[in-house]
C-alpha positions in Angstrom: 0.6 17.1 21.8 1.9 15.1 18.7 0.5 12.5 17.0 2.7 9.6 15.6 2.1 7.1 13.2 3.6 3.5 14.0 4.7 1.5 10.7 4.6 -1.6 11.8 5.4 -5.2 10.3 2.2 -7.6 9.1 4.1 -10.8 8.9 5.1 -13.1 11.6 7.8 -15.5 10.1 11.1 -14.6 8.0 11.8 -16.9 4.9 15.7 -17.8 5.4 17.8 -18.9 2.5 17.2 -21.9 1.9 13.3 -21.4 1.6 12.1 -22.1 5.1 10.0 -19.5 7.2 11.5 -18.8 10.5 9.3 -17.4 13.4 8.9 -13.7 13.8 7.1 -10.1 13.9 8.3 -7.2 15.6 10.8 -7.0 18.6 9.1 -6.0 22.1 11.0 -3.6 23.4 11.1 -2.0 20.1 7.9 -1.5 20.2 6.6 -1.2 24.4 10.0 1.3 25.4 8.9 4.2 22.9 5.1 3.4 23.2 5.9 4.0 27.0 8.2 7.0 26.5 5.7 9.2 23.9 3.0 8.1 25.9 4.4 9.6 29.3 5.2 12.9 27.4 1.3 12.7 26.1 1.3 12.3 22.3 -1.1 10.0 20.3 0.0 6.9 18.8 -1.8 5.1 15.8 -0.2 1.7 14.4 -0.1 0.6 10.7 0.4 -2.5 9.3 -0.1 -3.7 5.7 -3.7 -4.9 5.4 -4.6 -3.5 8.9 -3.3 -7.3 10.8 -2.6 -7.5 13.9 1.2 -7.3 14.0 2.8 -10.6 15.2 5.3 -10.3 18.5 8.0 -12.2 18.0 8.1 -14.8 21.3 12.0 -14.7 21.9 11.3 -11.1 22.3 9.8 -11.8 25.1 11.7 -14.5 27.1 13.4 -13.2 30.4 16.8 -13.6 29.1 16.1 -11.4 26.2 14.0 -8.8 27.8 15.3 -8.0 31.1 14.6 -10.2 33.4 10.6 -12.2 34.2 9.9 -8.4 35.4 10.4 -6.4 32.4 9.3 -9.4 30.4 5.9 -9.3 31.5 5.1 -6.3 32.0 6.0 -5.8 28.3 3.7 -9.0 27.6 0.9 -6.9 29.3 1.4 -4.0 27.6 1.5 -5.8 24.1 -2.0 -7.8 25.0 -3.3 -4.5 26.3 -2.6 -1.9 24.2 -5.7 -0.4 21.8 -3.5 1.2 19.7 -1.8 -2.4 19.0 -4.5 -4.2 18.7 -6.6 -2.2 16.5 -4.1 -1.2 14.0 -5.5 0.6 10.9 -4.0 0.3 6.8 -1.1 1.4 5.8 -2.3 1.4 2.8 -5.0 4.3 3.8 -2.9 6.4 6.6 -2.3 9.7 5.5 1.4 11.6 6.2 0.0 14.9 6.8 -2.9 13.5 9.4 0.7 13.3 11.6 3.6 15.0 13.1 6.4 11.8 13.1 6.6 8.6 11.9 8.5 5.6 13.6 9.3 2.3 13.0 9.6 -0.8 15.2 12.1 -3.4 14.0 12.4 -7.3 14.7 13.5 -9.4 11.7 9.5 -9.2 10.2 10.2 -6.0 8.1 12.9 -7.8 6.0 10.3 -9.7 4.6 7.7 -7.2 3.9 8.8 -3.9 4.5 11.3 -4.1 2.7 9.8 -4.1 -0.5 6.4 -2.6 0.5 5.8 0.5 -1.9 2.9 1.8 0.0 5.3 2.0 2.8 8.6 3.2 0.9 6.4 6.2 -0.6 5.4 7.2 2.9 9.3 7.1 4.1 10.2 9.4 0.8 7.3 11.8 1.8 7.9 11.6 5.5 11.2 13.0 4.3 10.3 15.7 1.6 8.1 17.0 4.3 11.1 17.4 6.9 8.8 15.4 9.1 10.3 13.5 12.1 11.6 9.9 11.2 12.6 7.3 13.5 13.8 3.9 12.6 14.9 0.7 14.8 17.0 -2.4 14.6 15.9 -4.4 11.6 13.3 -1.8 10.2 15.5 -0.5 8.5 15.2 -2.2 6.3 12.3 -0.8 5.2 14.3 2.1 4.1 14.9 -0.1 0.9 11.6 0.5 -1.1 12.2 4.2 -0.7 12.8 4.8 -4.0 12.4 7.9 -6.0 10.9 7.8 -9.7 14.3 8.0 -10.9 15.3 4.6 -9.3 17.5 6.5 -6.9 17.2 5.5 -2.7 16.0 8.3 -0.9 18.1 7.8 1.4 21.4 7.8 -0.2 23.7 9.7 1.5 21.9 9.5 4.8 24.4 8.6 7.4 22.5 6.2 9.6 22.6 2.8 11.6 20.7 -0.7 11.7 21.0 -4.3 12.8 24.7 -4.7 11.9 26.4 -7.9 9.9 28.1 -8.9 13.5 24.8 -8.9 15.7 23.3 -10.6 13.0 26.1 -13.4 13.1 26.0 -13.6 17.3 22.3 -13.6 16.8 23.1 -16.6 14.5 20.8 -15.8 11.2 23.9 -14.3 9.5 25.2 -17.7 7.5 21.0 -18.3 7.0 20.2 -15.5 6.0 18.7 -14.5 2.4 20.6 -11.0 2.6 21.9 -9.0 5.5 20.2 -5.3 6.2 24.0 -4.0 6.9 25.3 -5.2 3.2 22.4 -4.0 1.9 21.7 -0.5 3.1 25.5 0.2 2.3 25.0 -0.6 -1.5 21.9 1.5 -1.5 24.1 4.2 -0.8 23.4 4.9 2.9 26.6 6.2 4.8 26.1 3.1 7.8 27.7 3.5 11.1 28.0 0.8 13.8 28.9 0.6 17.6 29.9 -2.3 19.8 27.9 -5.1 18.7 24.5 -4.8 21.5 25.0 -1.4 23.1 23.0 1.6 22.3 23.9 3.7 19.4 21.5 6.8 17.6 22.6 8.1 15.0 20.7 11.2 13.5 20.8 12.9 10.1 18.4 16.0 9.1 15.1 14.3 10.4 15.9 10.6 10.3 16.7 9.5 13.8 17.8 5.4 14.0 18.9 2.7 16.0 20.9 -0.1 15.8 19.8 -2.5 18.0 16.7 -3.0 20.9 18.7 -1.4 23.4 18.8 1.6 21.0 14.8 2.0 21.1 14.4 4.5 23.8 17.4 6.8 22.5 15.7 6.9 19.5 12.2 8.0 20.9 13.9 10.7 23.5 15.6 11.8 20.7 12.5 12.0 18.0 10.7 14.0 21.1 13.2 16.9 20.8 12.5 16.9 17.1 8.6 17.4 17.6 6.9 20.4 16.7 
C-alpha cells in the first residue's frame, strides 16, 4: 500500500486578462476518477493545498452535460462533499516528499493562478523528480510545472516530453481570446517537449516518472498508469 500526496489548488476564481476573476477551483473528475481508482487498489490519499483551504470545486464541473450525465454528476457531488481526505486538507507548505510514495495533481483552471507560481509547490515538483518518485499531472495543473525552477533559473522540466490543456480546447472551451496566458504557449517556451491529441479525447503521455494528461477525460489514464509506477 502506497501513500499519495494530492497538490491541490487553494483558489476558486481565475483572474482573466482584462482583470476580472472568473469562477473556479479544481475539475471534478480530475479529482473523484483517481481518488476512486487508488482508492479501489488501497493506497492512502492526503490532499494539500496552500494554507491548508478547502479546495474550491469548480460548479461547471459538475453540471450533467459536463460530467456524464445527472448520474455521474452526482455521485461525483457526493464523493466531493464526503470525502475526509478533501475536506480536511493539510499545508502544502508543511507536507513532506519523503513521508510519500507519488505525488499527483488535479487540474481545473485554479492552478494557473496559484500554482503556477507557488515556490513551495515548484520545489516539491523538482524534488519529487530528483527523487525518481512517481509524478502525475492533469489538464490545467500543469501548469504548476512552471515554478519548478532550479537555482540556476533553468525549468526542471525542460526537456520533458509531456501534455496539458492544449491552446485548441482552451479556444472551444472559450477562455483562449480571455485569457492572461495559455498553459500550451507557455510550457513550450519553458522548454517542455508538449504533445497533443484530438482536442477532448484521452491522451497520457509519460516520460521517466512524470505521467500527464491533457484533458479530464485523461484523469483515469493517468492514475492507472501512475499505479504501475508504484513501489
Amino acid at each position: 500500500m502506497s501513500k499519495i500526496l494530492f497538490v491541490m489548488t487553494g483558489v476558486d476564481y481565475w483572474t482573466l486578462a482584462d482583470g476580472t476573476r472568473h469562477p473556479t477551483g479544481y475539475w471534478a473528475e480530475e479529482f473523484v476518477v483517481p481518488f476512486e481508482i487508488f482508492e479501489q487498489h488501497g493506497h492512502d490519499i492526503v490532499v494539500a493545498t496552500p494554507g491548508g483551504v478547502v479546495p474550491t470545486v469548480d460548479r461547471s464541473s459538475l453540471a450533467p452535460e459536463a460530467d456524464g450525465g445527472r448520474e455521474t454528476a452526482d455521485h461525483r457531488a457526493e464523493i466531493i462533499s464526503t470525502s475526509t481526505e478533501l475536506n480536511n486538507p493539510v499545508e502544502l507548505e508543511g507536507a513532506q516528499l519523503a513521508d510519500y510514495d507519488a505525488v499527483f495533481y488535479p487540474g481545473g483552471h485554479g492552478p494557473m493562478q496559484d500554482l503556477a507560481t507557488d515556490p513551495t509547490s515548484g520545489a516539491l515538483l523538482i524534488a519529487t523528480l530528483d527523487a525518481g518518485k512517481p509524478l502525475g499531472v492533469v489538464c490545467h495543473a500543469p501548469a504548476a510545472l512552471l515554478a519548478a525552477t532550479r537555482p540556476d533559473g533553468a525549468n526542471a522540466f525542460t526537456g520533458y516530453r509531456l501534455t496539458g490543456f492544449t491552446n485548441a480546447e482552451e479556444t472551444q472551451a472559450g477562455f483562449a481570446d480571455r485569457a492572461p496566458w495559455l498553459l500550451q504557449d507557455r510550457l513550450t517556451a519553458a522548454g517542455a517537449d508538449f504533445t497533443e491529441a484530438a482536442p477532448w479525447t484521452p491522451h497520457v503521455v509519460t516520460d521517466r516518472t512524470l505521467v500527464t494528461g491533457q484533458n479530464p477525460a485523461s484523469s483515469a489514464g493517468v492514475a492507472e498508469k501512475l499505479l504501475t509506477l508504484l513501489p
